[in-house]
N, C-alpha and C positions, 0 to 999 in steps of 0.2 A: 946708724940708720934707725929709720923709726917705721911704724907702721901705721894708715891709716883705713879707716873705712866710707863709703858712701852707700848709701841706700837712698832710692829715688822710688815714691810712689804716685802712679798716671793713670788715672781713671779718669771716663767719659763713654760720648758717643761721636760718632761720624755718620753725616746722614745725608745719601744724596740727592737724591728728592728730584722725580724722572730726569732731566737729561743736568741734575747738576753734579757738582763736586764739593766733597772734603776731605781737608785733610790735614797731618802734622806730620812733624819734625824734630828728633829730641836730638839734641848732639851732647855729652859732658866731657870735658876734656879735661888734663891737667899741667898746667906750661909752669916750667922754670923762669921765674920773671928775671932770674940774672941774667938770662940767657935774650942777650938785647934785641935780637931779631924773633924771638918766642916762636919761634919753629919748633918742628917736631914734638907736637904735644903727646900725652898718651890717651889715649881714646878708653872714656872709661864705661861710656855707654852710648849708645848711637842704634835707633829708629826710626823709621818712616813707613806712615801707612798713608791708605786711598781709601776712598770709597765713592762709589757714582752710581747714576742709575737710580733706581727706587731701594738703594740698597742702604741699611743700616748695621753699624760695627760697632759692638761695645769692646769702650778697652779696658781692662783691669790687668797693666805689667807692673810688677817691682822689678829696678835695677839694682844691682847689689855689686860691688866691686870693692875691692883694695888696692890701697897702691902703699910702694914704699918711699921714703923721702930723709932726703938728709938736714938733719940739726944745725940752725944756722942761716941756712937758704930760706929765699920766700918763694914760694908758690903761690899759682892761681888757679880757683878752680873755675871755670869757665861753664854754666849752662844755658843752650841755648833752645828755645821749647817755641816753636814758631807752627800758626794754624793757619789755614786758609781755607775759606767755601768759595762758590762762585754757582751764578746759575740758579740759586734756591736752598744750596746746598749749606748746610749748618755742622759746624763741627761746636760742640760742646764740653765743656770741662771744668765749665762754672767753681772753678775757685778751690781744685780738689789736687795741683799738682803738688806734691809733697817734695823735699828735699832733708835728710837726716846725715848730719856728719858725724864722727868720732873720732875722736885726736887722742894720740901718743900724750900718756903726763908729759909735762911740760910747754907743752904745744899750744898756741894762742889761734881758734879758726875765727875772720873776722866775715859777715856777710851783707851783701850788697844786694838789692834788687827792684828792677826795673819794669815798666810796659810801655812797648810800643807801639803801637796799631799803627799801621801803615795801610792805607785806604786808596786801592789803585780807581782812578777814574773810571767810567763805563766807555766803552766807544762806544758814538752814535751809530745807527741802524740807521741803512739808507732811506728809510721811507721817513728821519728825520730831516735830513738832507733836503728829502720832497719835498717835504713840508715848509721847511725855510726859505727854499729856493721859489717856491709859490706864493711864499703869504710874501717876500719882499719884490718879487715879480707884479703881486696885487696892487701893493701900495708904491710901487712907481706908475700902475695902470692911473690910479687916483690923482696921485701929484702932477701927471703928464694932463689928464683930464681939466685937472681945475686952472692951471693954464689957459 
């Protein structure tokens, strides 16, 4: 058996800005990739904050964890760092989230990493509804006219 270390450094802001929202998400897990259905990971750091309102949250956490592992085996270290605003609302982090591994001699850590921005639609406000339903109500008034 071997030992390993993670340290994870997250600094920002969260800012809700009157009636909006922000917010994040940190999950780090750590899954037995031999283990074909990759269940039961071990959970090596996991928070979530809010913030709403005219309210603003600075965050400055370090995670720091160990875990132990066996020679041989592959593992995966799994992080998942996901943000959301809405409403005005801004969450910030501008490019400051850190990850630091340390590996057992021997030990090969290989890393991957990704962004996704996943961008949900707005739903319309009924007075847009009005609106479309009046200006194509106009322009059938026109087309039925020039007939």
């Amino acid at each position: 058996m071997g030992t390993a270390s993670l340290t994870a450094l997250l600094t920002g802001t969260l800012t809700g800005h009157q009636t909006g929202t922000a917010g994040y998400q940190l999950d780090i897990a750590l899954y037995d990739v031999n283990d074909i259905s990759l269940g039961n990971p071990l959970w090596l750091a996991t928070d979530t904050r809010s913030s709403a309102g005219r309210q603003m949250v600075t965050v400055n956490d370090t995670f720091m964890s160990t875990f132990d592992f066996e020679y041989g085996k592959q593992y995966g270290l799994v992080a998942r760092f996901s943000v959301d605003a809405s409403d005005g609302g801004v969450a910030d982090f501008s490019n400051t989230t850190r990850f630091a591994l340390a590996s057992a001699p021997g030990v090969r850590l290989h890393s991957q990493a990704g962004i996704d921005y996943g961008i949900t639609a707005a739903v319309p406000e009924p007075e847009s509804y009005a609106m479309l339903l009046a200006g194509l109500g106009l322009m059938g008034l026109i087309a039925h006219r020039r007939r």
